[in-house]
Each structure stands twice: as structure tokens, then as C-alpha cells.
C-alpha positions, 0 to 999 in steps of 0.5 A, a space after each residue: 525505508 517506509 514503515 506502516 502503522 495500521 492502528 487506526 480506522 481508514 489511516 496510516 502512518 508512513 515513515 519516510 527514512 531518506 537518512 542514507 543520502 538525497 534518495 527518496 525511499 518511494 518513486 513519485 508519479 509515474 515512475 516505478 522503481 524495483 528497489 524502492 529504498 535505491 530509486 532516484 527521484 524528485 521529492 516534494 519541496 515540503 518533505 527534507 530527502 536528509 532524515 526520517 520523515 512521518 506523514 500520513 498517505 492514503 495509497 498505502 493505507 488503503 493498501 493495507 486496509 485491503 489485505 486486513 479486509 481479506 486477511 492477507 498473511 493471517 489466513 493459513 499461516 502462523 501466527 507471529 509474535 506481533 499482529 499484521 493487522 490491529 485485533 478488532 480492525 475488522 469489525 471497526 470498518 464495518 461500523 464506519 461502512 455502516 455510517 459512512 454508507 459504501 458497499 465495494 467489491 472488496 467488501 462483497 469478496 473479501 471471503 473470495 480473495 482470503 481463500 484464493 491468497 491463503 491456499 498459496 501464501 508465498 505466491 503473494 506475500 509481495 502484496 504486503 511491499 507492493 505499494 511501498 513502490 509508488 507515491 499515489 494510488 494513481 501510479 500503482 493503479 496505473 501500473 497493474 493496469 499496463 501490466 494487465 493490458 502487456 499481459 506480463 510482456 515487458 516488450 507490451 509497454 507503451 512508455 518507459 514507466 509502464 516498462 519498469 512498472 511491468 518489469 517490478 510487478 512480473 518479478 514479483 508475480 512471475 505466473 498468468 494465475 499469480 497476475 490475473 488474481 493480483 490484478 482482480 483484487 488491485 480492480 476491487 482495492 479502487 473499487 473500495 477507494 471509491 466506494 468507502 476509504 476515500 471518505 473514511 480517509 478525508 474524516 480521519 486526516 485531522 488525527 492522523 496529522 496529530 499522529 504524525 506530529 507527535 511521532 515526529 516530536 518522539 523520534 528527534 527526541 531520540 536524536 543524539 543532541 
């Protein structure tokens, strides 16, 4: 199980749940899973596969940053009892962005991408589980791109890896329309890497490892003695 917290500018806190035996919940670089909490894999040395682990990673931070920036899930749809997105989170990254300098295609057409996912919501809600898929931002991004070049042809792959990845990303966006926007707006999420959220994400790592700690510390106080 891998859980996101969006409560900060440019970082999020993962929780790592590997309690159900030596599993990792993620598939590290390159490998691609299609259920992430049943994919065997290596894991890092420093993180236990027995337990819940919270660390702090950019890919799926940066993932969600993105679907806030274009209002993923909010737009033409019901508003639910707990925010996707932090109120004001909006607002808070364009001020970063003015500091910090940075302009993407993300930012240019985040009116562009809300329009086109709110007008058929179910067609993309796997966005929000996508990167809960991979370990790096490299192995996502390398994922849709094989996905693109196969045009959505699982027999198009060129590598095992690239045949699971394919296989996950076609279930989950089965249509040429449904392809070309997930992978336009996966383009435009690196694009934004570059541009803002790598250094945003370098400036906030101090406090997002205070973060991590101090849930760490919450969470085994709960543990049964």
C-alpha cells in the first residue's frame, strides 16, 4: 500500500505498507507490475520489506503536484468529504514558481488538460494510481514513452519491461484518444520536472524528512507493545 500526503509545496510523504509479507508495494527501475501491492521485487537495503515505511519521493510527489496544477478528479466532479488537493495549494506553487523561476508546459496548459480529463472523468481516474506503479520518475516516464512508440501494441515492445509496462498502461487507458492525452500530459509532467519541481523538491528535502520522522515516530507509537 503506498499513500500520498499533498500537504506541502513541491513534496509528499509516501507510505511504504510491506507488513504482508517480504513484498515491496512499488517495482523498482525498470520493472513495471500490474498490481503494485503483489509485485515481487529488490528493495533498497535501507528500507525494511517487514512494516510501514514513510519516506519522501519526488516521482509521486511530482505526479500529484501535476494532476493539482490541472485539477484532476475536482473539475466536474462531486466534491467529496476530504480535499484531493490541500485548499490554496494552487496558489502556493505559483508563488514558488515566481521565486524560484520556471515556467513548463504544464503550467502554459494546465486549463487545456483540466478541460479535456474533466469532460470525461472515468476515462482517466487511473491517473491518480498511475505512479503508485514504479519507483522513479525514470521508470514511469520510460513506460509511457515504449507505450507511445507501440502505439498501445503490447507485441510493439522491445523488452520485457516495456511488455508489462505496455500491458498495465493499455488496461488502464484502453482507447487511441484516451493514450495520446495520458501520454501528452505525462510529456508536459517532465517538462515541469525540468522546469520547476526538481528544484522546488531539493529545497523542501529537509523538511520532508523532518516530516517523515516525526510520522515514523506516530506510527510505531501505535504499534501494540
Amino acid at each position: 500500500m503506498l499513500l500520498n500526503f499533498r500537504n506541502t509545496i513541491g513534496g509528499a510523504l509516501t507510505l511504504l505498507c510491506a507488513s504482508c509479507g517480504p513484498r515491496a508495494p512499488i517495482v523498482t527501475l525498470p520493472g513495471v507490475g500490474t498490481d503494485p501491492a503483489r509485485t515481487p521485487t529488490t528493495t533498497t537495503p535501507a528500507i525494511p520489506t517487514i512494516g510501514w515505511q514513510f519516506s519522501a519521493a519526488e516521482h509521486t510527489s511530482l505526479w500529484f503536484h501535476s494532476l493539482a496544477l490541472v485539477r484532476l478528479g475536482v473539475s466536474g466532479a462531486p466534491a467529496g468529504p476530504v480535499p484531493l488537493y490541500r485548499p490554496g495549494y494552487i496558489n502556493d506553487v505559483a508563488v514558488a514558481r515566481k521565486r524560484l523561476g520556471g515556467t513548463s508546459t504544464l503550467s502554459q496548459r494546465a486549463a487545456e488538460f483540466d478541460r479535456t480529463f474533466a469532460a470525461n472523468p472515468n476515462d482517466y481516474s487511473g491517473l491518480q494510481f498511475l505512479p503508485l506503479y514504479f519507483q522513479t520518475s525514470q521508470a514511469l516516464f520510460g513506460a509511457v514513452d515504449a507505450w507511445d512508440r507501440a502505439q498501445g501494441n503490447v507485441r510493439g515492445a522491445t523488452s520485457q519491461d516495456a511488455q508489462r509496462g505496455i500491458a498495465l498502461l493499455a488496461s488502464m487507458f484502453p482507447s487511441e484518444v484516451q493514450r495520446r492525452n495520458v501520454v501528452d500530459f505525462t510529456r508536459a509532467v517532465q517538462d515541469e520536472q525540468r522546469a520547476f519541481f526538481h528544484a522546488d523538491w531539493l529545497e523542501q528535502q529537509p523538511r520532508l524528512s523532518q516530516l517523515a520522522a516525526a510520522a515514523r515516530t506516530d506510527w510505531n507509537g501505535l504499534l501494540p507493545q
